[in-house]
C-alpha positions as CSV (number, residue, x, y, z in Angstrom):
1,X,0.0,0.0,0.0
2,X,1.6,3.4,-0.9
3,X,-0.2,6.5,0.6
4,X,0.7,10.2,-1.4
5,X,-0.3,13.2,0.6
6,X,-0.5,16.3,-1.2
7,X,-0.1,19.7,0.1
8,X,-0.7,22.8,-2.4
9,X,1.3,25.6,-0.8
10,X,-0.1,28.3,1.6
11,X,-1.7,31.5,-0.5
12,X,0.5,33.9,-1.5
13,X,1.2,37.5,-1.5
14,X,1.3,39.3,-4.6
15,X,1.8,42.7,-2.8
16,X,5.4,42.7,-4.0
17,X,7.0,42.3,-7.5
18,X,8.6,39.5,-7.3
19,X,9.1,36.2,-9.7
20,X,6.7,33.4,-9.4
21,X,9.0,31.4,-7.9
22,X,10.2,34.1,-5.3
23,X,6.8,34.6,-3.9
24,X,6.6,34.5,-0.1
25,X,3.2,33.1,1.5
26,X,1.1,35.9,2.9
27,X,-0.6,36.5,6.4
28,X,-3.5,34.6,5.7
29,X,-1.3,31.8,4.1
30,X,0.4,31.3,7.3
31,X,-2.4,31.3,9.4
32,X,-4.3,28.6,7.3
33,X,-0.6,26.3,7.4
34,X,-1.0,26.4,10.8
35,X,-5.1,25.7,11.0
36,X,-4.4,22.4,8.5
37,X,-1.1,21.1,10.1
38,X,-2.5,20.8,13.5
39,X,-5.3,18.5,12.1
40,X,-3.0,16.6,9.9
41,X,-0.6,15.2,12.6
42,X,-3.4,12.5,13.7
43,X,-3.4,10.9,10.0
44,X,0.3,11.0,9.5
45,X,2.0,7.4,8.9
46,X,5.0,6.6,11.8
47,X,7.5,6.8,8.6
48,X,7.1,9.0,5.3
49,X,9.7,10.9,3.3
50,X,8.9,14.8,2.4
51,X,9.5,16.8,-0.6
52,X,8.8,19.9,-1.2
53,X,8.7,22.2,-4.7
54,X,12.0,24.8,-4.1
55,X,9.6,27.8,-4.6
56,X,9.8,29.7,-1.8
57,X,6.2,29.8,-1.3
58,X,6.0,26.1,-1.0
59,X,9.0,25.9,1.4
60,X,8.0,28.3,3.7
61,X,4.5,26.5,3.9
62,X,6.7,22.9,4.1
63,X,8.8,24.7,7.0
64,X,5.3,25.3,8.6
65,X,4.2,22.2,8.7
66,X,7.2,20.3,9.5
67,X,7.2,22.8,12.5
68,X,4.0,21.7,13.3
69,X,4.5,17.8,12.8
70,X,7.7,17.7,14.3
71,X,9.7,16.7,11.0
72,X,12.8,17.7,11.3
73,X,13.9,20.6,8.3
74,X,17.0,18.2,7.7
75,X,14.8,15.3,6.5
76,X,12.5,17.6,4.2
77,X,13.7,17.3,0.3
78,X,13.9,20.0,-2.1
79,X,13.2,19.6,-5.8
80,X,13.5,21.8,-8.4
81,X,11.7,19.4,-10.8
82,X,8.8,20.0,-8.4
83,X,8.6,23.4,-9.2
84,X,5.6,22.4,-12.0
85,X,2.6,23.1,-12.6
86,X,1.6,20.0,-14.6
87,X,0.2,16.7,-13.3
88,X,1.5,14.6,-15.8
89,X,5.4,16.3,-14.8
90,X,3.8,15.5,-11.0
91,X,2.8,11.9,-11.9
92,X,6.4,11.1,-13.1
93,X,8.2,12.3,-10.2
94,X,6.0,10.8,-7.4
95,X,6.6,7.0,-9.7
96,X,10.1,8.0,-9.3
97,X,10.0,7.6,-5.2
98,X,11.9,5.1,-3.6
99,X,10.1,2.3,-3.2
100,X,11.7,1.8,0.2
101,X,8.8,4.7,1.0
102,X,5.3,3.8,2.0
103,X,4.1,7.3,2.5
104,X,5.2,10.2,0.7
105,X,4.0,14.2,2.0
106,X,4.2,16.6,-1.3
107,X,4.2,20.1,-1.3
108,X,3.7,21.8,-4.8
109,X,1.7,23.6,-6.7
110,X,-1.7,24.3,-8.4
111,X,-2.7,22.7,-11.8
112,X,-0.9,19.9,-11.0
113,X,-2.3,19.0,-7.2
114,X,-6.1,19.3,-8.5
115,X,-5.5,17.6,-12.2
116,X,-3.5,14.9,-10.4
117,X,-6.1,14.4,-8.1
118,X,-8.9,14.2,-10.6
119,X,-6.6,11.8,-12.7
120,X,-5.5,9.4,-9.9
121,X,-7.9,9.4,-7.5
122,X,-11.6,8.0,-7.1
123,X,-13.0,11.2,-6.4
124,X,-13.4,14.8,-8.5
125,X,-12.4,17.9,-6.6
126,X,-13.1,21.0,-8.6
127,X,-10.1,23.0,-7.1
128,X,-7.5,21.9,-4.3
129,X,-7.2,25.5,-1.8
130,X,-4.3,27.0,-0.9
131,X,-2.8,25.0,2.2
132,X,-4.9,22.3,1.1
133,X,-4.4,18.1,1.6
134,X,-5.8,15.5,-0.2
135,X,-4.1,11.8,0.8
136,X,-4.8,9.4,-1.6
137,X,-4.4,5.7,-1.2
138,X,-3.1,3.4,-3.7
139,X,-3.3,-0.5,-3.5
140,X,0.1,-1.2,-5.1
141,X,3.3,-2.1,-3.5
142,X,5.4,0.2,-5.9
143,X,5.4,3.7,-7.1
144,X,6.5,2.9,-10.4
145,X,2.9,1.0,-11.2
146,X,0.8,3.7,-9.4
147,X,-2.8,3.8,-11.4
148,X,-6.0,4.9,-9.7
149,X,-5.9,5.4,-6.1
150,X,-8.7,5.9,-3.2
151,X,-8.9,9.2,-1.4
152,X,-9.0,8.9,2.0
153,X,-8.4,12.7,3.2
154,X,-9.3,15.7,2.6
155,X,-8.2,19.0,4.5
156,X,-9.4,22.4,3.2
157,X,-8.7,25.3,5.7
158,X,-12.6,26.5,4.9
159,X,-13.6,23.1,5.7
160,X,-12.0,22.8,9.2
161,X,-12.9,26.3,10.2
162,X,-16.6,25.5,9.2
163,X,-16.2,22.3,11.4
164,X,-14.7,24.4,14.1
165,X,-17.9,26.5,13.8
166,X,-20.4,24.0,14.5
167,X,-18.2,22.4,17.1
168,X,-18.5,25.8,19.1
169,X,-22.8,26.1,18.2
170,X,-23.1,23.0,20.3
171,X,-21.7,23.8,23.0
């Protein structure tokens, strides 16, 4: 069984010019890291590997995260090759993974989160958010014959928030 949790990177701030790939995360971004990687810890595997896309957007979400989970930075892979925006590109790379790795946590970017989803997955999301996770399942024993998998996870920032809302009417 190989388990692929994806991670698009925290929203942005455009109020600088910068580069795409120089983009830092803004206010809101952080705070909805945070929100999502305090749920995330209780459906984390005991052993994964992390990679991350080298924009700076996605690492500074990453660093929040690992802060969060208690992953050490040192263990936490940067790719370039990551840095894409196309799920076919995104499909490659994640066969590419060690098999000696059960679960892999992915931090990238939007097309290819949401159009890898819909491709791989059992289930149709019409857009992946900003410092959202989808963890998707796949009954095979190597990366290199991943197909279709089973979504088991889903963690939208709007989604928790709305939880925590009707947590706090009932009581």
């Amino acid at each position: 069984m190989k388990n692929l949790f994806l991670i698009r990177h925290a929203k942005s701030n455009w109020d600088l010019p910068l580069s795409d790939i120089d983009r830092p995360i803004s206010q809101r971004g952080i705070n909805d890291a945070l929100l999502v990687s305090s749920k995330l810890n209780k459906l984390l595997p005991n052993r994964f590997v992390v990679w991350s896309s080298i924009a700076k957007r996605t690492q500074e979400t990453c660093y929040i995260f690992a802060q969060n989970l208690l992953i050490p930075i040192e263990n936490i892979i940067f790719k370039k090759d990551l840095y894409t925006f196309d799920y076919l590109d995104l499909y490659e790379k994640i066969k590419g993974c060690d098999n000696q790795f059960e679960n892999i946590i992915l931090f990238g970017h939007n097309d290819a989160i949401t159009n890898f989803v819909n491709s791989f997955s059992n289930k149709y999301i019409d857009n992946v958010p900003t410092s959202g996770v989808v963890q998707i399942e796949f009954d095979n024993d190597n990366w290199l014959n991943i197909k279709k998998g089973k979504v088991k996870n889903i963690l939208f920032p709007k989604l928790i928030r709305s939880d925590i809302n009707n947590e706090s009417i009932y009581r």
